[in-house]
C-alpha positions in Angstrom: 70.8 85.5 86.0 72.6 86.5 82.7 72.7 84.5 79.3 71.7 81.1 79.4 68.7 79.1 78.8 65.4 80.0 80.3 63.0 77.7 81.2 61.5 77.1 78.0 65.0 77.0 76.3 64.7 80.8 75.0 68.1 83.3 76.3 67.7 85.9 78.6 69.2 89.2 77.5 68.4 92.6 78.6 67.9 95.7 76.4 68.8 99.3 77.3 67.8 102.2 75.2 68.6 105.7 75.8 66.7 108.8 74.9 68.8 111.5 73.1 67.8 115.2 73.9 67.3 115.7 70.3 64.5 113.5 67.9 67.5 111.7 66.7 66.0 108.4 68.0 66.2 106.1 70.6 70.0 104.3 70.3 69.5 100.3 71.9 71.9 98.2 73.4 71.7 94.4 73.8 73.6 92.8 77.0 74.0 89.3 78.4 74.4 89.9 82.1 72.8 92.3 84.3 76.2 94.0 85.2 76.7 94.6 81.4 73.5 96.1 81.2 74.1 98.4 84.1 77.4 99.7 82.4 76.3 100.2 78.9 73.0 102.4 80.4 76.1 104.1 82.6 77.5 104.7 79.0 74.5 106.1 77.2 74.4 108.6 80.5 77.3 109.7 79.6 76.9 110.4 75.9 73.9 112.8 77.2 71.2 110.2 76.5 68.3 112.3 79.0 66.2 109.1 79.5 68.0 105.6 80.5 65.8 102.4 80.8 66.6 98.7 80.5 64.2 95.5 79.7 64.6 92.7 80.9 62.9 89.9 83.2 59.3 91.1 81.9 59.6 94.7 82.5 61.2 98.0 81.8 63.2 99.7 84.2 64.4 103.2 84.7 68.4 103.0 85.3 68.3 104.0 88.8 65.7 101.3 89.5 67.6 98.7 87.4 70.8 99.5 89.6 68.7 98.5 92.7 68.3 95.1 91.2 72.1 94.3 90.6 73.0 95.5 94.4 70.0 93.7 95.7 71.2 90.7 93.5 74.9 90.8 96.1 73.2 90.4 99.5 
């Protein structure tokens, strides 16, 4: 997958937000490929965001489920 047209000519992106421990509010990240997903939620980790997800392909993931899809995506 990654960015290019879908079927009915709309791009596929996938958007990761992370949860900061304070009520600062939620910081979002756009990506156009699942790998550049994966790293920016590996990013938001480490700037101490406590909750990690990612949407894409029609449903929201936590990061550690999300990660299962890019191995999975290998074999």
């Amino acid at each position: 997958m990654g960015r290019g047209p879908g079927l009915d000519s709309r791009w596929i992106v996938f958007i990761v937000q992370g949860k900061p421990p304070e009520p600062e509010g939620i910081v979002k990240v756009v990506a156009k490929t699942r790998r550049e997903a994966l790293q920016a939620a590996n990013n938001l980790l480490k700037q101490g965001m406590v909750i990690v997800t990612v949407i894409g392909d029609g449903r929201v993931y936590t990061m550690e489920e999300f990660a299962l899809t890019v191995v999975n995506e290998r074999d």
